[in-house]
N, C-alpha and C positions, 0 to 999 in steps of 0.2 A: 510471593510466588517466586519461587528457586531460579526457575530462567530467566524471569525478567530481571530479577536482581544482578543477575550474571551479564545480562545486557549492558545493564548499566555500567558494572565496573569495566567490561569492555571498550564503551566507547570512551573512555577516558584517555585511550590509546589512540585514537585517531585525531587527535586535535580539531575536529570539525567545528564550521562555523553556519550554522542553522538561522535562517530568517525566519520570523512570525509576524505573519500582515498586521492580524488581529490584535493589536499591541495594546488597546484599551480594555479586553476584555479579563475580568480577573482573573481567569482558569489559566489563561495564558501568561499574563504577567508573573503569579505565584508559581507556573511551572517550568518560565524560564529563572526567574530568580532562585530555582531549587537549581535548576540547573549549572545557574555559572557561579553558587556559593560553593557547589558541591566539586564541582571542577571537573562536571564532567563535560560539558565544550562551550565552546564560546557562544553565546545570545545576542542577535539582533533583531529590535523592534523596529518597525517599518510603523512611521508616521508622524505627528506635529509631536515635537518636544511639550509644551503646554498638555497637551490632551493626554500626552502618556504620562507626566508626571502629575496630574489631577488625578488620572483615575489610579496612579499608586496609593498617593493620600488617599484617595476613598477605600481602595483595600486593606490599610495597612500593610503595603508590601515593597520591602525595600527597592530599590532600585538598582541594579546590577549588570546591568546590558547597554549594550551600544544603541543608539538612536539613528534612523537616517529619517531622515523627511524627505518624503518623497519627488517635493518640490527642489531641494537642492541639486537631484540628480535627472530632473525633469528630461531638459532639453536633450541632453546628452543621452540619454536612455531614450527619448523618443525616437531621436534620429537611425539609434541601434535597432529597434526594432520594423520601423521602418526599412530598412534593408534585409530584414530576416521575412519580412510579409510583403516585400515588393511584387512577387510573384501573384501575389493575390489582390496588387491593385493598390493596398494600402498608402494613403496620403499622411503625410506629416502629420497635419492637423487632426486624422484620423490614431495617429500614433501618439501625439502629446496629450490627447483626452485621457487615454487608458494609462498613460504611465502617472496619472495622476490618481491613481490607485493603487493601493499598498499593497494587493496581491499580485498585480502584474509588474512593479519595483521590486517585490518579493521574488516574482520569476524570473525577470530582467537579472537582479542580483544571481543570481545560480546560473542562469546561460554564460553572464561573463566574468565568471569564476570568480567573484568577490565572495560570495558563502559557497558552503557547497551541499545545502537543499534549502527549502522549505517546505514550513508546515502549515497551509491552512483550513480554513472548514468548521469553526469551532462556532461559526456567526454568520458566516455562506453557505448556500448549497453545494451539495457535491458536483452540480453540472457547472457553475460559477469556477467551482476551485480546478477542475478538470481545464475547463477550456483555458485556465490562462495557463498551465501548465505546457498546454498541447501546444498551443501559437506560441508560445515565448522560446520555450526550453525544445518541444518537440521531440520525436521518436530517435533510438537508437535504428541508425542504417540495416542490423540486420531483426527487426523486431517488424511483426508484421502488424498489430494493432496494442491500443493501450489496455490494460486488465488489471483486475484487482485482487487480491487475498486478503481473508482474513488470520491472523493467528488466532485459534484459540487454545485457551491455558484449562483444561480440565481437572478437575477436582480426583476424577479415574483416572489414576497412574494407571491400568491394565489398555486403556486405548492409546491409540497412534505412539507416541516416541515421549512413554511418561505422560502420558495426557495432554503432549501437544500434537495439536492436528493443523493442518492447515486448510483451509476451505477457500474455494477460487471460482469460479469469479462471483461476487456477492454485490457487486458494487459499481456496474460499469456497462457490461455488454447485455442488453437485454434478451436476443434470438441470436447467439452464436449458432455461424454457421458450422460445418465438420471442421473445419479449416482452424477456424476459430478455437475451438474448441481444442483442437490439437495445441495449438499456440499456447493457449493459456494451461494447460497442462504443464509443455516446456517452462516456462516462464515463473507458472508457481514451486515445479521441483529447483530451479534456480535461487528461487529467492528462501525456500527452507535451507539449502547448503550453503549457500552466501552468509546466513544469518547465523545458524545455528552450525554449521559444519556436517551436517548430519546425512546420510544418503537417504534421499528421497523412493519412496514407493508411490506409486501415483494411480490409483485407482478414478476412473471414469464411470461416473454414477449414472443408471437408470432406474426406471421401475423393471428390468431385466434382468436376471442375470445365466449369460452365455447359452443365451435361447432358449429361456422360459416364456418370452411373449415377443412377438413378433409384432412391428410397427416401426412409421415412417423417424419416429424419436428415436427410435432405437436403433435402427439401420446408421441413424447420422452420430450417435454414440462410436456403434463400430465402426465405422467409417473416420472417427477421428482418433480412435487408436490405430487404426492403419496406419493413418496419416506421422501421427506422434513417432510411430514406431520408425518410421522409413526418414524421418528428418534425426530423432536424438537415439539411434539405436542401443547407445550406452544406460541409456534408461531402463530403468525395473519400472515397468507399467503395465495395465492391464481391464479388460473392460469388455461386455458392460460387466454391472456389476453391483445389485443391490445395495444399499447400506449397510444393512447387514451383517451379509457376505464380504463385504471391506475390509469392517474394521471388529468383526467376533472371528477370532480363530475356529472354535467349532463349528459354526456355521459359513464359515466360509471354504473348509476342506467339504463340508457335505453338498453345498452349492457349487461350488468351482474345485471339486479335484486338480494337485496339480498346477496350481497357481503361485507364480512367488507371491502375489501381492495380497489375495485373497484373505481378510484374516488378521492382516500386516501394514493397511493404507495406513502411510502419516500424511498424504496429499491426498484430498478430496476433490473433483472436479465435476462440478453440477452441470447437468444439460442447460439450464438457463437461468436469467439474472432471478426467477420468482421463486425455483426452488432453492436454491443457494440463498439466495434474503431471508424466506423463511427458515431455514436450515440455523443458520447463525441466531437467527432471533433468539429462534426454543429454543435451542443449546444453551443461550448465555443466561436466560431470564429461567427457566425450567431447570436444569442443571448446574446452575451458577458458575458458569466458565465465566471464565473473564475473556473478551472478544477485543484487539489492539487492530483495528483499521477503519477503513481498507488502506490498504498498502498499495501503491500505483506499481505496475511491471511496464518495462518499456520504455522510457524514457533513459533521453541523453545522459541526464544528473538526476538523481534524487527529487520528488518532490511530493509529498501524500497528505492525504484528506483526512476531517475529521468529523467525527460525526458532531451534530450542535448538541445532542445531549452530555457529551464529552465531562470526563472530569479533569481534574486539575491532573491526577496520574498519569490518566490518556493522555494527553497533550505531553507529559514529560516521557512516557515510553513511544509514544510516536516520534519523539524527535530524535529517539536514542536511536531508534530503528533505521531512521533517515542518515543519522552520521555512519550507522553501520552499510548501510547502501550506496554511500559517498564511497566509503573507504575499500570496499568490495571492488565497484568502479576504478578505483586507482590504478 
């Protein structure tokens, strides 16, 4: 896939240094060891030296990455985050339990800028890999919640920007409110430009479009392109707005006369986390996209999720992606 390969030789250029909790799992170990043979950034395994060089021998997979154990940097790392959750009560001993977990020495590692992301998920859940992102590392000052995107890679050059689409939120916010919904709008046309360089069109999806059917889902559709419009008015956006009508040109001049975006979406924005899941599903398994997330929006640093069915690829384009959202950050 032509962009993702372009991904890669990009982050060669940022010198990024990417932690992976999951340092025992094979997917992970063969897609950092692709990673730091290939030199596209530097690899750290978060866990016991012993258990990560057993489980190489068991894959036959070299070894190539940095080690921390998470015990070495225990005490020190508990006391830090203790001071970032004091406000919420947090006791040391409540702080030295979790940093005795490689995903929260993973997060730990990115808040005080010794990597600058991680990647987990590949063996947690999403609500697992989420929450130590949020407590450790936490929101950027002007980000009003966390959200997710997916990219997808389509096989149809004629949709979104060459067949890449992006879909948002897929992965995160189950009943976004208007508000919401605006947010995550902004936040997905950022991270297509950030990533890809590309201007974003941002299309707000219903079963609507521009008052073919009247309902309280649809009101909060428009209601959050209001919203969108009055916070990033530099934006090409527009809603509601069937699928359809999005992303088929003829059908969307016959639906939406008049629309820049009509036709022309390369940003997708789902009313809720069930249409957007299903959305991605059928696309990638019916269509054979290739589907890279979710991608977390909103955070301080870098840090995203992966699915447990994950391939070895996944894991090595997820973490290109994360050097690229380091370096964006800069």
């Amino acid at each position: 896939m032509l962009r993702l390969d372009e991904l890669i030789q990009r982050v060669r250029q940022t010198r990024c240094r990417i932690a992976f909790p999951e340092a025992t799992d094979p997917r992970v170990l063969g897609a950092a060891a692709r990673l730091s043979i290939e030199g596209t950034l530097e690899t750290v395994l978060i866990g016991k030296q012993a258990d990560i060089h057993a489980a190489c021998a068991r894959a036959g997979i070299r070894l190539c990455s940095e080690i921390i154990d998470p015990e070495t940097v225990r005490e020190k790392f508990a006391a830090r985050y203790q001071e970032i959750r004091r406000a919420r009560g947090m006791t040391f001993e409540e702080a030295f339990q979790s940093m005795g977990d490689p995903l929260y020495c993973a997060a730990m590692l990115v808040a005080d800028h010794k990597c600058d992301g991680f990647v987990g998920g590949a063996s947690t859940t999403t609500a697992v890999t989420l929450r130590a992102a949020l407590r450790v590392i936490g929101l950027r000052t002007d980000a009003k919640l966390l959200s997710s995107c997916f990219l997808m890679f389509l096989k149809q050059e004629d949709f979104g920007e060459k067949g890449l689409l992006i879909f948002a939120d897929c992965g995160v916010n189950p009943k976004p409110s208007s508000t919401e919904l605006a947010e995550i709008g902004i936040e997905s046309a950022r991270t297509l430009h950030s990533l890809f360089g590309l201007e974003p069109r941002v299309a707000f999806l219903s079963f609507s479009t521009k008052g073919s059917a009247e309902h309280d889902d649809v009101e909060k559709v428009r209601e959050a392109v209001r919203t969108a419009h009055a916070r990033a008015p530099e934006l090409l956006l527009d809603g509601e707005l069937q699928a359809d009508a999005a992303i088929i040109p003829a059908i969307g001049a016959r639906k939406a006369p008049g629309s820049q975006i009509a036709g022309r979406a390369n940003v997708l924005i789902f009313p809720d986390l069930n249409s957007g899941n299903i959305a991605y599903k059928l696309v990638e398994r019916i269509a054979g996209a290739i589907a890279i997330g979710p991608i977390l929006q909103g955070l301080v640093r870098p840090a995203n999720d992966l699915s447990r069915g994950c391939s070895e690829d996944d894991v090595r384009y997820v973490a290109a992606i994360t050097a690229l959202q380091a370096a964006y950050m800069r």
